[in-house]
C-alpha positions, 0 to 999 in steps of 0.5 A, a space after each residue: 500500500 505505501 508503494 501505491 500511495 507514493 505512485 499516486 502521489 507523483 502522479 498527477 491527480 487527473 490521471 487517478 480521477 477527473 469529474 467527466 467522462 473522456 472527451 475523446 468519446 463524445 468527439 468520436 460518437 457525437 452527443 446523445 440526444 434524448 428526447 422522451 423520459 417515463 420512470 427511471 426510463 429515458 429514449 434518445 431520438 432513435 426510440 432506444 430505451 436506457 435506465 437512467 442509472 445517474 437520474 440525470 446528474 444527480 437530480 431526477 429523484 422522482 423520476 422523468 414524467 412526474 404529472 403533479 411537478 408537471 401540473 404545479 409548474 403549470 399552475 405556478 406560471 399561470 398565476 404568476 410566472 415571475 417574481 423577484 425577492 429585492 426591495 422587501 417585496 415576496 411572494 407566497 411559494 417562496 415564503 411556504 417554501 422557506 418555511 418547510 426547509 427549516 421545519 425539515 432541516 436536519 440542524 437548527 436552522 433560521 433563514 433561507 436564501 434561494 439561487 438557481 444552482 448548487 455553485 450559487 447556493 455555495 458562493 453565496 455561503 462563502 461572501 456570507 461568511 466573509 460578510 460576517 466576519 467583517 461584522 465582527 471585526 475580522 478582517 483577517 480571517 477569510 480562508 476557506 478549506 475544502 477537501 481534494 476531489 471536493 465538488 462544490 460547483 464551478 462557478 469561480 469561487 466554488 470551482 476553487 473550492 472542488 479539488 478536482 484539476 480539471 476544474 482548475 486548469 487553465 481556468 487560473 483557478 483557485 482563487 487566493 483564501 481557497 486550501 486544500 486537506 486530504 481526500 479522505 479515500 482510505 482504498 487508495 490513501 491508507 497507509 500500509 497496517 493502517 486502519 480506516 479509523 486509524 486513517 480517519 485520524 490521520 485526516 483530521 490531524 493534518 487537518 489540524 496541521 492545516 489549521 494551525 500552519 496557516 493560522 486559526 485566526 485566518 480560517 474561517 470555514 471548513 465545506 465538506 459533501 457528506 458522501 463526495 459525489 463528482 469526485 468518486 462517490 466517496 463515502 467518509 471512513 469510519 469516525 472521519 466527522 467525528 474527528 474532523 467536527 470537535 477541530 472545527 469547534 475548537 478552532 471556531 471554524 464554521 461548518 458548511 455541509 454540502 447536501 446538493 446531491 446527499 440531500 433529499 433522500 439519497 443516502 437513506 436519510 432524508 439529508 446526509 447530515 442525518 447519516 453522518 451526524 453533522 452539526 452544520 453552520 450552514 446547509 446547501 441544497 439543490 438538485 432533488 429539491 426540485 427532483 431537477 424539473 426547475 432550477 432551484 437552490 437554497 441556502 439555509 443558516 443558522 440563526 447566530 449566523 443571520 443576526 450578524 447579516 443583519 447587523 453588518 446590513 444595518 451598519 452599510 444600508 443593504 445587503 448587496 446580494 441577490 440573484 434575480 431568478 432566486 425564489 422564483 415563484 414556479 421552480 418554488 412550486 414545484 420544489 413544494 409539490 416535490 416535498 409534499 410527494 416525498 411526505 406521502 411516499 414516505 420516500 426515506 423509507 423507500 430508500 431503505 427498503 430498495 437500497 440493500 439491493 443496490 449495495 448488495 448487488 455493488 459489492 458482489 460486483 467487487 469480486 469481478 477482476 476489473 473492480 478494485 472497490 465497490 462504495 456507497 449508501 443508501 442509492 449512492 454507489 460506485 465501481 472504481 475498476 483497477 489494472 491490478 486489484 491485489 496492488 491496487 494499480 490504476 489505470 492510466 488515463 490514456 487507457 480510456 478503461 473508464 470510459 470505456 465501461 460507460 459506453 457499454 453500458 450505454 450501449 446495453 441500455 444503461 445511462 451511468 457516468 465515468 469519473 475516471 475510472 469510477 463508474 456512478 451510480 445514483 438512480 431516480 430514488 423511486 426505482 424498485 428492486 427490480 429495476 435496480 437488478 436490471 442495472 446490475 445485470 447491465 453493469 456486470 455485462 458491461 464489465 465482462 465486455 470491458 475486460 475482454 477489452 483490456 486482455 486484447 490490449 495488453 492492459 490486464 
């Protein structure tokens, strides 16, 4: 194992992992265009069926042709198809809205501020924070630590936060204020004879190294996914939070939790916060808030942290923050309507019920001789697929092997995504059992067909 981690880590972390599947692929093959969804189904233009094994990116909980988000939407743009949040001025869906994500908050939460997209939700946490340090007489302290292969979005300040170099390359990214601790992955940054708890502590003390070189006064907020998404599905070893919170405590760090794609089910609880025990200072949502009809984010703080916004807002006149499609009335309706269906459905106890399967499935597929690890929880997994699974050898990029895998799989009926050489899955949350069989059917087809692939080419 230690041979392995000096490999990686003289490598470049691109050729280990990259948050999109090879460009070379699609500028061979051309997009694939689809028209038509049903389900956890959709059809390209050449009426070809695929079960959508990512629901989209991420985002399409309830599945692709929910009449009831369908009818709200209508409804919400009959009555009124646009209004805005600026200038003390509101309107009702926004407001309903807002009060049903602080009843449901898996933290105390007091306020609620609304954008279109997880990159907004999350730049918009970051001026808050610099916003009120300045209230409170600290100028100083306004880094911000993610953690390697993070995603948090890609706008400038939050594709600084994610910790994937694709994201940063070229781009003149990242931004000052933005550091980096480890990727807490204990299948490939474990250390020979170290356990995963052990591995665990290992992470929070050079996070606390982190902290402490750079000085605490300077730090002021910690972003963390409960299970990282585009970076590989990477659920946080064993103890990891309860290793990472106690340092934020100590050292007066906030805590941002990132539950774009943990949020709304996906893990088994209605937010990864629950999963993982958190104790956020602030909460980001989107995706299956809207089960990805409507673009839709949200931003949820504490109370602590809203009194001092309003304080600093008082002192300048305003608060100098907004987006113009934030809160607007239809994406709020249907954010509503899908609320009210995961109530009804008693959708976390649907994913309880359906996930074994899934994970079950995942990990019989970890004895197959391309597959170095099965991960996830709840309906979130991944196959990362290795060149020696006993050494734990990756592949490398050029091979394409990741890639390659997806678009058989693509090509046997099955829309997943290849980050890397992980293949991704995180299906519509109202999938079956049976369905979810046909997904695994699918991926162990398309691993067999791959692996030829790699005997051909020498690469196994």
């Amino acid at each position: 194992m230690a041979n392995l981690s000096n490999s990686l880590a003289n490598r470049d972390i691109e050729n280990f992992l990259h948050p999109y599947t090879n460009l070379a692929v699609h500028q061979e093959t051309g997009p694939l265009v689809i028209n038509k969804g049903d389900g956890v189904y959709v059809y390209d233009e050449a009426g070809n069926k695929y079960i959508e094994g990512l629901a989209g990116l991420w985002c399409t909980s309830l599945g692709f042709d929910n009449k009831r988000l369908v009818e709200a939407a209508t409804k919400a743009m009959e009555q009124l198809p646009f209004y805005h949040s600026f200038g003390s001025k509101s309107h009702p869906t926004a407001i309903d809205l807002a009060e049903r994500l602080i009843e449901i908050a898996p933290a105390p939460m007091s306020k609620v501020f609304f954008a279109n997209s997880g990159s907004e939700a999350n730049d918009t946490a970051v001026k808050i924070i610099w916003y009120i340090n300045n209230a409170l007489g600290k100028p100083e302290r306004k880094k911000i630590i993610a953690r390697e292969k993070a995603y948090h979005g890609v706008t400038l300040m939050t594709a600084s936060l994610t910790g994937l170099p694709n994201n940063h390359r070229d781009f003149d990214l990242p931004l000052d204020r933005v550091l980096h601790t480890d990727c807490p992955h204990y299948y490939h940054y474990g250390e020979a004879g170290e356990t995963e708890e052990d591995f665990a502590t290992r992470c929070a003390e050079n996070l606390r190294k982190l902290i402490l070189d750079e000085g605490p006064d300077t730090i002021a907020a910690f972003f963390a996914e409960p299970v990282m998404g585009a970076g590989g599905v990477i659920p946080p070893p064993v103890t990891y939070f309860e290793k990472i919170q106690p340092i934020l405590q100590e050292y007066d760090i906030l805590f941002v939790v990132d539950e774009v794609i943990c949020g709304f089910g996906r893990t088994g609880n209605m937010f990864g916060t629950e999963t993982y025990d958190l104790k956020p200072d602030m909460i980001t949502v989107a995706k299956a808030l809207s089960s990805g009809y409507l673009p839709i984010s949200a931003l949820m703080v504490s109370d602590e942290i809203f009194q001092l916004m309003v304080a600093e807002s008082e002192k300048i006149g305003i608060f100098g923050h907004g987006f113009t499609y934030g809160g607007h009335p239809v994406p709020c309706a249907v954010a509503l309507e899908t609320l009210k269906i995961y109530e009804e459905m008693d959708l976390v106890s649907h994913v309880q019920a359906v996930a074994p399967t899934l994970q079950e499935g995942l990990a019989k597929l970890a004895d197959h001789p391309l597959v170095g690890e099965a991960r996830g929880v709840g309906l979130l997994g991944a196959l990362e697929v290795v060149k020696n699974k006993e050494t734990r050898e990756i592949f490398e990029v050029s091979d394409g092997i990741g890639a390659h895998l997806a678009s058989r799989a693509q090509a046997n009926g099955l829309i997943s995504r290849a980050m890397g050489d992980t293949l991704a899955f995180a299906p519509p949350l109202i999938i079956d059992n049976y369905q979810i069989n046909e997904i695994l059917a699918v991926v162990e087809q398309s691993l067999d067909e791959t692996l030829d692939v790699t005997f051909d080419r020498g690469l196994k």
